[in-house]
ZAMARGU-4260 file (C-alpha; in steps of 0.2 Angstrom, whole numbers, plus 5000, padded with zeros to 4 digits):
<rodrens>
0) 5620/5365/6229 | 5634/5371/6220 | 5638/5387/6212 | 5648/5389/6194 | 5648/5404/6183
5) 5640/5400/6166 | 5625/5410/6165 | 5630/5425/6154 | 5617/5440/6156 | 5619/5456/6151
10) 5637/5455/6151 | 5638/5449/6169 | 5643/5431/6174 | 5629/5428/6186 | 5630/5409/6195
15) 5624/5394/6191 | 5615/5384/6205 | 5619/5365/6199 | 5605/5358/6212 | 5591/5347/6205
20) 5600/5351/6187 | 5592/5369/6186 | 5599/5386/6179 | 5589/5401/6187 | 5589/5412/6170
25) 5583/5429/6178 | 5573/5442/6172 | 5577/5457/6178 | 5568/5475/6176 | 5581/5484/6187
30) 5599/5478/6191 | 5613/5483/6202 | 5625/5470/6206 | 5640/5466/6218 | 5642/5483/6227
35) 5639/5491/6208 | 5623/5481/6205 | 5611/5474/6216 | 5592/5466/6212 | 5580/5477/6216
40) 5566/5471/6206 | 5568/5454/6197 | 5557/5439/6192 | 5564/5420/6194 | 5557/5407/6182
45) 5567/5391/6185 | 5571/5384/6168 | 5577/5366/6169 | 5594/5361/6157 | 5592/5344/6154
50) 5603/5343/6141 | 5606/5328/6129 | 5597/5319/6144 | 5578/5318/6136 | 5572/5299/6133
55) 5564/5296/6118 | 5546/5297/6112 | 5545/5278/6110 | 5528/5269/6112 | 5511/5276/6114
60) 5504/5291/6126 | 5490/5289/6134 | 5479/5304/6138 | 5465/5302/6150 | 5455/5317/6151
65) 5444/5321/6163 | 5427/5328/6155 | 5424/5322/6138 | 5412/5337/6133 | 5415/5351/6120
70) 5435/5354/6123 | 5437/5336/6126 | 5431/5330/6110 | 5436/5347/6099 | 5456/5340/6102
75) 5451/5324/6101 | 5443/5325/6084 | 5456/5337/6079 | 5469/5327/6084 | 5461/5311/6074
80) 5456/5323/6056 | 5477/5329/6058 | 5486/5315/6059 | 5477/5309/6044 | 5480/5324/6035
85) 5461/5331/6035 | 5463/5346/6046 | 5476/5357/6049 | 5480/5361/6067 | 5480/5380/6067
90) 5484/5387/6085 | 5496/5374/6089 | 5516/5379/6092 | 5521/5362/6093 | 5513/5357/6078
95) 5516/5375/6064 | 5527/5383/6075 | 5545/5389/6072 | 5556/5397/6083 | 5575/5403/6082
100) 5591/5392/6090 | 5606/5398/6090 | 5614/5419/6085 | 5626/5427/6076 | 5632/5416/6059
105) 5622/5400/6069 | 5607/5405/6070 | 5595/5395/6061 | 5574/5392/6062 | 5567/5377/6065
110) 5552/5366/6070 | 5548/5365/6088 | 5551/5345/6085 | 5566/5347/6076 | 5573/5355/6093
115) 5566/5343/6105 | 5558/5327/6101 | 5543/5326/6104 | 5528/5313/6104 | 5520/5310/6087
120) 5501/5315/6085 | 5501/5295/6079 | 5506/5289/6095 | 5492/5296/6106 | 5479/5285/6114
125) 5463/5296/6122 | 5452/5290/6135 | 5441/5299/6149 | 5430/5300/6163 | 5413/5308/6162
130) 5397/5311/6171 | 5387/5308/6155 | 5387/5290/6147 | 5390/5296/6128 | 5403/5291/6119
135) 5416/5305/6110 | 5407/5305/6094 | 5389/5304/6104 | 5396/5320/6115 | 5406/5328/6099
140) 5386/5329/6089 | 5377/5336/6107 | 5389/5350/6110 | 5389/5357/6093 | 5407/5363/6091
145) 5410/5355/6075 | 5399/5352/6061 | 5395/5336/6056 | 5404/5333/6043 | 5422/5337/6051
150) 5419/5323/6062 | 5410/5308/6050 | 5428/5303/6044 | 5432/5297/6061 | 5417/5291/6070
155) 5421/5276/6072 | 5439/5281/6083 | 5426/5292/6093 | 5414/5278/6096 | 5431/5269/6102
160) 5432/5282/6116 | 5418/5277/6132 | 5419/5286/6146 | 5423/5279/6163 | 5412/5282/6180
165) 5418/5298/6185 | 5423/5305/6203 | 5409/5316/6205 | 5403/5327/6219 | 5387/5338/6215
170) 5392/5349/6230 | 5409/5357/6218 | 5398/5358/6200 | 5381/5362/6208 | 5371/5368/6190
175) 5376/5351/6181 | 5363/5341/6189 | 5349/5355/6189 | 5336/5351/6177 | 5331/5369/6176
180) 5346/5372/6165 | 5341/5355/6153 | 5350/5340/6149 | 5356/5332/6166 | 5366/5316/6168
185) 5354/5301/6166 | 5360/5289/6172 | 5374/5299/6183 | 5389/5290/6178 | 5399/5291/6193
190) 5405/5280/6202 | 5394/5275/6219 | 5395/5285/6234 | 5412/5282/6244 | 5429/5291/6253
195) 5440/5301/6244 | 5454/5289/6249 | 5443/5275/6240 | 5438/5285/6224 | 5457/5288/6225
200) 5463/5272/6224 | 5448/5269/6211 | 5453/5280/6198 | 5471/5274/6199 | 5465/5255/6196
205) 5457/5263/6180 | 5470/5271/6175 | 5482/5257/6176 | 5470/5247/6167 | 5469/5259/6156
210) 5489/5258/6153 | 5488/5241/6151 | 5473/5237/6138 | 5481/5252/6127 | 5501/5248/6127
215) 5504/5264/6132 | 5521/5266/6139 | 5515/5283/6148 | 5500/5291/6153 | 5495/5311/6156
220) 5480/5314/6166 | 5473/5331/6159 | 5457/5339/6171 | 5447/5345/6155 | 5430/5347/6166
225) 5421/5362/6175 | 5425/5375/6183 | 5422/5367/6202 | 5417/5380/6216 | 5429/5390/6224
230) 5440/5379/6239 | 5450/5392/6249 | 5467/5385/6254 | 5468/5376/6271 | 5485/5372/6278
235) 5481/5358/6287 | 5477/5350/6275 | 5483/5356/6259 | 5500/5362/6267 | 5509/5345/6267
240) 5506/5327/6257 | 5502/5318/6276 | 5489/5331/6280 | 5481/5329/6261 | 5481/5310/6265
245) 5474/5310/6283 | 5462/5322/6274 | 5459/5310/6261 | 5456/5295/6273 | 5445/5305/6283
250) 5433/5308/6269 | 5436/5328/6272 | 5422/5332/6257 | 5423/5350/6262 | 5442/5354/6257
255) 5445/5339/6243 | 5436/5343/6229 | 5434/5326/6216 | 5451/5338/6205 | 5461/5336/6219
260) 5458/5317/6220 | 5459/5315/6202 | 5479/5324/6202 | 5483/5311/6217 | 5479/5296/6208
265) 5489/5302/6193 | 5505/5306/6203 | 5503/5290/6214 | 5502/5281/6195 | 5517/5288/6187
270) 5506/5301/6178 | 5509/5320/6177 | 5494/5329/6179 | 5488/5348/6168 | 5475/5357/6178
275) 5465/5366/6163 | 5450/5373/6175 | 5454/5385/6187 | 5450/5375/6201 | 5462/5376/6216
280) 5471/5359/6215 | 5489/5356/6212 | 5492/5375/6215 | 5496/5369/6234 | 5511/5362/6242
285) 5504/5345/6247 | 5505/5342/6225 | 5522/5354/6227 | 5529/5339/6236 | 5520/5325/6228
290) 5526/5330/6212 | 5542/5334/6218 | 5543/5317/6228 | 5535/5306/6213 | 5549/5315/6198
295) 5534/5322/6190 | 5529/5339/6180 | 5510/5347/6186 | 5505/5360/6173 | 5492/5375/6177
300) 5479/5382/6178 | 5464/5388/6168 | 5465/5387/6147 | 5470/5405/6142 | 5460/5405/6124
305) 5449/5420/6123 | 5447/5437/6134 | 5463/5433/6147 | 5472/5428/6130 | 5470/5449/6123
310) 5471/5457/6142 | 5487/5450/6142 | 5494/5455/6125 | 5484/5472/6129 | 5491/5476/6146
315) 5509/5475/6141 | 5506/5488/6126 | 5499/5501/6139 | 5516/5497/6153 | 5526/5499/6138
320) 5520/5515/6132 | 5517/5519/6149 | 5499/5524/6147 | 5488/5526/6163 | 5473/5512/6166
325) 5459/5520/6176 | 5448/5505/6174 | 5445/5489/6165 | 5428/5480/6163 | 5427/5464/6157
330) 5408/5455/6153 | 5405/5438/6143 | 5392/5426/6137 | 5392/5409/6133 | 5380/5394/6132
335) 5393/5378/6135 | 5391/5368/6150 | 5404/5376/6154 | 5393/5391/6157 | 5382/5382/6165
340) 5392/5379/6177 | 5397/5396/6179 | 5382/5403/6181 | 5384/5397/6201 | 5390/5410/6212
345) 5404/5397/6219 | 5410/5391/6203 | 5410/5409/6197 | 5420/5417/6211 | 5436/5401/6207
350) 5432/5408/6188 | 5434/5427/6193 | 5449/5425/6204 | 5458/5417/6190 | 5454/5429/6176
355) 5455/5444/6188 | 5474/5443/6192 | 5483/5446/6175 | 5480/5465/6175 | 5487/5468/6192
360) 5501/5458/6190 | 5507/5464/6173 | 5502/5485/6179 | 5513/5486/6194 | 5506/5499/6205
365) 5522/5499/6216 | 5533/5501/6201 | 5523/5517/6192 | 5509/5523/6206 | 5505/5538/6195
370) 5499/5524/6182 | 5490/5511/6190 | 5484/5514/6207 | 5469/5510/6212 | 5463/5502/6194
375) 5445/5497/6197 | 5443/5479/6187 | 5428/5472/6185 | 5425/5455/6178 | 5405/5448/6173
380) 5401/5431/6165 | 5385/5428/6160 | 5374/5411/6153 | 5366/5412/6136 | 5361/5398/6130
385) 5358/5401/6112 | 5376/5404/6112 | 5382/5387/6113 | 5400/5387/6112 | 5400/5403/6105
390) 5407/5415/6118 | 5407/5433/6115 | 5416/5445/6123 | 5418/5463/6128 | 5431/5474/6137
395) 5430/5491/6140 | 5448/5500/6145 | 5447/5517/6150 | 5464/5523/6149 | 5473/5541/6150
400) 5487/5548/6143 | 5498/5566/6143 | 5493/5577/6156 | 5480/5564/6160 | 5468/5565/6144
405) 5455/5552/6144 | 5453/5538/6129 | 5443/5524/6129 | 5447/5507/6120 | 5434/5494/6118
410) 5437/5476/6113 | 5425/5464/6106 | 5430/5447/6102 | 5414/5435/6094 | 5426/5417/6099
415) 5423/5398/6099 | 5428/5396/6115 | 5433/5375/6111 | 5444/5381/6093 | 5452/5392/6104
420) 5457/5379/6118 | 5461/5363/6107 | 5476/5370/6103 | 5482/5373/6118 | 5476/5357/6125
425) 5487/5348/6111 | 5504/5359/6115 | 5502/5359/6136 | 5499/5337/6136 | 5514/5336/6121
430) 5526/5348/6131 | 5520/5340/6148 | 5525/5323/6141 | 5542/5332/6134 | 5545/5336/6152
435) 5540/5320/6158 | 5551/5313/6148 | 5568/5325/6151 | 5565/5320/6170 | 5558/5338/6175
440) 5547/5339/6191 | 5537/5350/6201 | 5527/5367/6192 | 5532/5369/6174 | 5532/5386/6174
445) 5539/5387/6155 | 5521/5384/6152 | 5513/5396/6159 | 5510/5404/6142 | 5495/5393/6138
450) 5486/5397/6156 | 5477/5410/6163 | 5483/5409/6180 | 5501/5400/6180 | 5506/5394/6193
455) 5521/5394/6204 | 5527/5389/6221 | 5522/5399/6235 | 5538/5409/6234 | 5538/5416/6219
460) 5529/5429/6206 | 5519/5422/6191 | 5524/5431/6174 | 5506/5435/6166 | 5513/5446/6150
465) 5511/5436/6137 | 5526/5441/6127 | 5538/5436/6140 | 5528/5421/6144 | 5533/5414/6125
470) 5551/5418/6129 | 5551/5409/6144 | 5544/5393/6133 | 5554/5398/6120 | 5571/5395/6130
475) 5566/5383/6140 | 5563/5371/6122 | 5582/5379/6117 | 5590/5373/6131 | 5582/5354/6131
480) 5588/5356/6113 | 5605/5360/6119 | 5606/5377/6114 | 5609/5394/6124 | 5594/5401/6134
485) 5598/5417/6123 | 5579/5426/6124 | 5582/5440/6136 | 5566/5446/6145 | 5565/5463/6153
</rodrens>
């Protein structure tokens, strides 16, 4: 690495490191530097400057989602009715957004794809995998997210979209094959009982053939599925790319769920790879150095549409007013397979870490003790069938304030939980390939706005607050523009 002075902060030249082409824009809460100021409490968020160095959205994208149920076929659909101008695609930044570039006499407001270029919604090509053998208009009617007639005018696209056998392994999604909760896979479409190394290099054959019968001249591989039961970390064989793939050859069933096979093949092909459950997958640093190894962006983890999307605009309006938390219960119902799938106490415990850890991280007991000590949160998700996609919500925040007064706010939220994550879905696989694209590599943690549970490498804090999350995505599209990284966070 070299060192250089351009980064400009708070009027102190800071250093730029030049390795890997990366600035380190730091956001700092407290600074002292150089005798007079030192960093005493600061969070890093590499932001990548690539500039004038993006390859061009040329060709088509193939997206390959894994799942083809009610999220799946919400942006699929969507995506279809927009681009020939029958929907609008409310909830997307790339697609309605506007940001600012530029200060002073230059500043101007633009399009997020008048900045960067980006992939046109004409471009894209969806396929999947899936347990179930219906096709995306078949599965699109049977989840009940849209109403009939906002998916009629492309039926026939949908019908387009079959499902491959998926990489399937009962033991991580235990309710989807209980007939106790209703429709089960019948026939299973999976593919037949085999090594993770072989299901491996299986998927990888489908997704090059894939790439090939559709033109496509890139492919994202998206993990649009279940929630999969909890797999706590194990350095032997998550710790380094050799231990994942003696792992992997060894037929290790018990630490490689079918998402970790899935992100494997897709960085062995050339394909980044979203994590949109909160499955522990590419959060480790066997993917850290896959990614890193292969020149390609991973993206996660866990769609932040609903709840986590209000805790953390909420929490940041209590550190800023610096009101006291006491407690903060959190309950839901929903009916998708999603909560079907929930409803297992090991799929629920990877759910509840993931939505658990945005309040601790945003009130800082270390940082105001007299605030958030000992905050007792408390999060419930429960099955309901008769809710369908329909998730509602409740959180109850019991907060105090001068000379420790009690109030209490409460929070209901009646959502769609697929509206909600459509959006995001379109925004994280466009700026994925935008990164892909620019030759970024490794976490993209300028995404971590869209996710519950961003991830980062083991070194480093996550920024949950969602406020300075869009700043970090904000600069981050400024500087692949070519324009200053100007959004201070604080």
């Amino acid at each position: 690495m070299t060192l250089g002075t351009e980064c400009w902060l708070w009027g102190v030249w800071l250093p730029k490191v030049e390795g890997e082409n990366a600035y380190y824009w730091i956001i700092v809460e407290q600074c002292r530097f150089f005798g007079v100021y030192s960093l005493i409490n600061y969070w890093k968020t590499k932001l990548q400057y690539m500039k004038n160095d993006i390859k061009p959205a040329e060709g088509k994208l193939g997206v390959l989602c894994v799942g083809l149920g009610a999220v799946s076929t919400t942006l699929i659909t969507g995506t279809l009715m927009a681009r020939k101008g029958l929907a609008n695609p409310v909830g997307s930044f790339t697609q309605l957004g506007k940001m600012r570039v530029g200060r002073g006499e230059k500043k101007q407001y633009k399009h997020v794809g008048e900045i960067v270029p980006m992939a046109s919604l004409n471009d894209i090509v969806f396929g999947a995998w899936d347990v179930f053998t219906d096709n995306a208009y078949e599965s699109a009617i049977y989840c009940q997210v849209l109403k009939k007639e906002d998916i009629e005018p492309v039926r026939d696209e949908l019908e387009q979209i079959k499902p491959m056998k998926a990489c399937f392994d009962a033991d991580f999604a235990h309710n989807l094959v209980d007939p106790s909760f209703g429709r089960v896979p019948d026939p299973l479409w999976a593919m037949p009982d085999d090594t993770r190394w072989n299901y491996a290099q299986n998927l990888r054959r489908d997704i090059q053939n894939f790439k090939k019968e559709n033109g496509c001249s890139r492919v994202i591989v998206f993990w649009i599925a279940s929630t999969e039961s909890y797999t706590p970390r194990n350095e032997q064989v998550h710790g380094t790319l050799a231990g994942l793939e003696a792992a992997m050859k060894a037929d290790d069933r018990k630490h490689l769920p079918p998402s970790m096979i899935y992100a494997y093949a897709a960085l062995m092909e050339g394909c980044p790879f979203i994590m949109g459950a909160p499955n522990v997958c590419v959060d480790i640093p066997a993917f850290f150095e896959l990614s890193k190894k292969q020149g390609l962006p991973i993206v996660g983890k866990d769609f932040k549409s609903g709840q986590t999307m209000m805790k953390s605009a909420m929490a940041p309006i209590f550190r800023t007013r610096l009101l006291g938390v006491e407690g903060w219960f959190s309950t839901n119902i929903l009916g998708n397979r999603d909560g079907q799938v929930i409803e297992h106490p090991d799929n629920f415990e990877t759910k509840r870490i993931s939505k658990a850890s945005s309040i601790e991280w945003i009130l800082e007991q270390d940082e105001y003790p007299e605030l958030y000590t000992d905050i007792y949160h408390k999060v419930k998700i429960n099955y309901y069938p008769p809710r369908k996609d329909n998730k509602e919500s409740w959180d109850n925040i019991d907060i105090f304030g001068w000379m420790n007064y009690p109030m209490q706010i409460k929070v209901n939220f009646l959502c769609r939980d697929s509206i909600l994550a459509a959006p995001i879905c379109l925004d994280l696989m466009l700026f994925t390939d935008l990164a892909l694209r620019a030759g970024l590599s490794g976490v993209q943690e300028w995404l971590s706005f869209y996710v519950k549970k961003p991830m980062t490498y083991d070194d480093e804090r996550p920024v949950h607050d969602l406020f300075q999350q869009f700043a970090m995505l904000k600069n981050q599209i400024r500087l692949l523009g070519g324009y200053e990284a100007d959004q201070e966070l604080d």
